[in-house]
C-alpha positions as CSV (number, residue, x, y, z in Angstrom):
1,X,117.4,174.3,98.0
2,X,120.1,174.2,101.5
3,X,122.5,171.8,100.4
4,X,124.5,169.8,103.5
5,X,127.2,172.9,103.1
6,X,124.7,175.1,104.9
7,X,124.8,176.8,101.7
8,X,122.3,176.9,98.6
9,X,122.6,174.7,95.8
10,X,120.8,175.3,92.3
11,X,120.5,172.7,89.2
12,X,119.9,173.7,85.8
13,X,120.2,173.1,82.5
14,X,121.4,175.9,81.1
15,X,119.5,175.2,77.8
16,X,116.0,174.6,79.4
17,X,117.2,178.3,81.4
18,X,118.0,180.5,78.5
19,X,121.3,178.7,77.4
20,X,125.0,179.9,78.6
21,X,124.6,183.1,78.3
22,X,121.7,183.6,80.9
23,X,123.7,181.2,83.3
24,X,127.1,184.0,83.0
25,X,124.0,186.4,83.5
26,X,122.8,184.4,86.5
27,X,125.9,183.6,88.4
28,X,127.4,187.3,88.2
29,X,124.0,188.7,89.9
30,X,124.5,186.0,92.1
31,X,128.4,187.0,93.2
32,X,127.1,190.7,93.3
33,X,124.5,189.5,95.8
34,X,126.4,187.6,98.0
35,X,129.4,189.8,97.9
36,X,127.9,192.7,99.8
37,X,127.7,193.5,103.3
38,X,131.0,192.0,104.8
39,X,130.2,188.2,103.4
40,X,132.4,185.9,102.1
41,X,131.8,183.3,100.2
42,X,133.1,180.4,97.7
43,X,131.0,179.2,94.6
44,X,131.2,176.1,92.9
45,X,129.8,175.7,89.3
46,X,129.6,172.3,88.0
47,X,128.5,169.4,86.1
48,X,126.0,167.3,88.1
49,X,126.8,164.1,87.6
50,X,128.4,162.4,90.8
51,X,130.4,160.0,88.6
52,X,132.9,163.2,87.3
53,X,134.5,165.8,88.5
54,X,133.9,168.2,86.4
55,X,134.0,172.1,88.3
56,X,134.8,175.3,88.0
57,X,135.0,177.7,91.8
58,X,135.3,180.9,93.1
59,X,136.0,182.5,96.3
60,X,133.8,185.9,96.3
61,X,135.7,188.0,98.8
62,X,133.1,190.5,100.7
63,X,133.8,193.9,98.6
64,X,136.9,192.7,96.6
65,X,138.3,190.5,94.3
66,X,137.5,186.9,92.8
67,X,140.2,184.4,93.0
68,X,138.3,181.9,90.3
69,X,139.7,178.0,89.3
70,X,139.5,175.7,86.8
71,X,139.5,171.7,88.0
72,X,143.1,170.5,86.7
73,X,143.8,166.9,85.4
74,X,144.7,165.9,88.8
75,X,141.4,165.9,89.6
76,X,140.2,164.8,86.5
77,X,139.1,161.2,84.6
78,X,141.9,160.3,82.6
79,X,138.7,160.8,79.6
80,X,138.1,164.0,80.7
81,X,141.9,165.1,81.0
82,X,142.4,168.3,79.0
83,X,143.8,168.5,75.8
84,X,147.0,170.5,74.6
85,X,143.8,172.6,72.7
86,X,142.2,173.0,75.9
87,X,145.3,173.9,77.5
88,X,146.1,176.5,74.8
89,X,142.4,177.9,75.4
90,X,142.7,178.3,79.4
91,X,146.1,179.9,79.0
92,X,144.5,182.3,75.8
93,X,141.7,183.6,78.2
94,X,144.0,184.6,81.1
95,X,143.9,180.9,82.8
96,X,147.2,179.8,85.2
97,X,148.4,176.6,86.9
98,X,148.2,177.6,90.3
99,X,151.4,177.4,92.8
100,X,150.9,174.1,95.2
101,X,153.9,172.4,96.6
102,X,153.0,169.8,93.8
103,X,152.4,171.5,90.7
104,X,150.5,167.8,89.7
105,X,147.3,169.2,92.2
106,X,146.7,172.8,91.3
107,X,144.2,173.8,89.4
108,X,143.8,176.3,86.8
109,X,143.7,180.0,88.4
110,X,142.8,183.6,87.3
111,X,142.1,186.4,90.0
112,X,139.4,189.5,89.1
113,X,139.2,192.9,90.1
114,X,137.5,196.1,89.7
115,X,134.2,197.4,89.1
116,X,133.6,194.6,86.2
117,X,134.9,191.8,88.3
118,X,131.5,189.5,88.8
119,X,130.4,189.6,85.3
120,X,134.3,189.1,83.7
121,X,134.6,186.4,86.4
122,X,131.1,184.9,85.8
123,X,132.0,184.9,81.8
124,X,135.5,183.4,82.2
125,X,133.8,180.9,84.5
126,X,131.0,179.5,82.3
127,X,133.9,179.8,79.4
128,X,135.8,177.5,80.8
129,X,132.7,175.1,81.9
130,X,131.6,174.7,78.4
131,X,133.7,175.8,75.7
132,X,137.0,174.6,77.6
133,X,135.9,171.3,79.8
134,X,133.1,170.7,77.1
135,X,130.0,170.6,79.5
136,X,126.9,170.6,76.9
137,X,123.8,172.8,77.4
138,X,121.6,169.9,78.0
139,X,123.4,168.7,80.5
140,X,122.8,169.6,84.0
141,X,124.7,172.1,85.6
142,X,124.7,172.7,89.8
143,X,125.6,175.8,91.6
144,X,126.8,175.8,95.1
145,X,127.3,178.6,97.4
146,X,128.3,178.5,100.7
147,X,130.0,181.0,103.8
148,X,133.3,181.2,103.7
149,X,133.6,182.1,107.5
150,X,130.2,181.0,108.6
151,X,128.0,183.8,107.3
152,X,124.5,183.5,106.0
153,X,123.0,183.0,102.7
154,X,120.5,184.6,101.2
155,X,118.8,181.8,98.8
156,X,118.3,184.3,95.6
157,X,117.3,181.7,92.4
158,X,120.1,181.3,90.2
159,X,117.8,181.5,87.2
């Protein structure tokens, strides 16, 4: 499906799909596709449900690392803020407040690199989604990918 982006945009629910594990499965093929060949692009994994804000993103850089983030309390409902426990698990898996010149706006940030980097980055990722910000398997998830500097997309399913 194009979403307005110029992208692609997936929903699932990762229960009806295999559960979690074939999403992390999913979404590092899908950084390994899109990756390749000189592209750029970011990734947004999230609950699809207009009334939160509920993510987790990525910028794939063509050949090289993942800078990945978590969606902070600024961005938040105040019943979706996280937890100290949250907090404790972010920071646990590698996790970092990003540097903004307000440190009340940055999200949660982790970069990958090396030859495991899309399925470490895909794992921390889906991690975060559902063990961290609570996102349940039943609920739908979407997946958006779009150029970072105005490449194409191949449309590969996500599942």
């Amino acid at each position: 499906m194009r979403c307005e982006t110029g992208g692609e945009e997936f929903v699932v629910v990762p229960a009806a799909g295999g559960g979690w594990g074939a999403v992390t499965v999913a979404l590092a093929r899908r950084f390994r596709t899109v990756g390749p060949g000189g592209r750029s692009v970011y990734a947004i994994l999230e609950l699809d449900d207009e009334d939160r804000n509920v993510y987790v993103q990525a910028h794939v850089e063509a050949g090289g690392s993942i800078h990945a983030e978590v969606v902070s309390d600024a961005y938040l409902l105040p019943e979706d803020q996280l937890t100290p426990h949250q907090i404790a698990l972010l920071e646990g898996h590698g996790w970092h407040l990003g540097w903004s010149e307000s440190d009340d706006i940055a999200n949660w940030c982790q970069e990958f690199n090396g030859d495991d980097r899309t399925d470490v980055a895909a794992a921390h990722m889906v991690f975060a989604l559902s063990d961290v910000l609570g996102v349940r398997a039943d609920e739908p998830v979407a997946l958006r990918i779009f150029a970072a500097h105005d490449d194409d997309i191949d449309s590969t399913p996500l599942i």
